[in-house]
N, C-alpha and C positions, 0 to 999 in steps of 0.2 A: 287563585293564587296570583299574586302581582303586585306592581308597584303603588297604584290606587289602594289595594287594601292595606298593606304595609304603612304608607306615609299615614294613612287614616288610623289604625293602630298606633301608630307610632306617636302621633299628634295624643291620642288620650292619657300615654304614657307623660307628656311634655310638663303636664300640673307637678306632680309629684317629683318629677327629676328639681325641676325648677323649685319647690319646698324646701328641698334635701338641699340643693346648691346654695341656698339664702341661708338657710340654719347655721352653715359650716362656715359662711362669710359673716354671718353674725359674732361666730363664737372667735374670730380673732384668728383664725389658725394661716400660718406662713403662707404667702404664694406658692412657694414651688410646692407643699404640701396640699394645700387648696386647688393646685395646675393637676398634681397625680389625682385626685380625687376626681377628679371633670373628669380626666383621660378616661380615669377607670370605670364612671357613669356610663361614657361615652362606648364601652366596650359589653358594658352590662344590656345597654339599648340595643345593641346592633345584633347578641347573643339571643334576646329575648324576640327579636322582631324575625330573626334566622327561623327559629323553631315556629314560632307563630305560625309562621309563611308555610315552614316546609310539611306542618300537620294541618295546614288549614283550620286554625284552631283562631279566627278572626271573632268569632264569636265568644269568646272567654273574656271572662271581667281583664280590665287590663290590671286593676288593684291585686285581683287576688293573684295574677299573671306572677306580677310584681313580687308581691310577697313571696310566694310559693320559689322563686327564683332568687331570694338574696335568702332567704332560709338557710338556717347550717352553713355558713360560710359561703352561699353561694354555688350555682352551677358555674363551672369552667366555662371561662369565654375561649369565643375561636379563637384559634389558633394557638391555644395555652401551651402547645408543644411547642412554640418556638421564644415562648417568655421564661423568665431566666426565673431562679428559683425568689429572690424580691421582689420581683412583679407580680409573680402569685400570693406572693403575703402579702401586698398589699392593697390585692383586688379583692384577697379574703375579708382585708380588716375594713373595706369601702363597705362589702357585705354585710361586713355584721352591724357597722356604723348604719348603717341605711335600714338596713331587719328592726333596730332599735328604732328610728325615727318614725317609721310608718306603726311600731306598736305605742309609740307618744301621741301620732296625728288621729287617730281614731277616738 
């Protein structure tokens, strides 16, 4: 468990975020809605890289890591008790946007 494996993890995850981020810059959508959407990637990575880490679970596909994590709206990112009840819908609705895109990319 450590930094080394984490950023290496974390790197396999970087394809996929980077798909997801191009698609939604494709389809036109507003900056400040396009800005929440990053944040909210950005909270989804650090969630998934958390658990990774803390089960030692470096050995798992990072795709199906991925999927299994934006599933059903999504696992709760940290800290979700201090995020107000619109940040959780709309880290739900990055979930369900992102669940759809990985069931198109395959």
């Amino acid at each position: 468990m450590g930094v080394e494996e984490d950023l290496a993890y974390g790197r396999k995850l970087l394809p996929w975020f980077s798909g997801f981020l191009q698609a939604l810059y494709a389809e036109g959508m507003s900056r400040k809605t396009f800005r929440q959407y990053r944040d909210n990637l950005w909270l989804l990575g650090a969630t998934i890289i958390r658990e990774v880490s803390l089960y030692e679970e470096y050995q798992d596909d990072p795709l199906e890591k991925l999927a299994e994590t934006v599933a059903d709206d999504g696992i709760l990112p940290d800290d979700y008790d201090q995020m107000t009840e619109a940040e959780l819908r709309a880290f739900e609705r990055m979930c369900r946007r992102f669940e759809k895109y990985l069931g198109e990319s395959k």
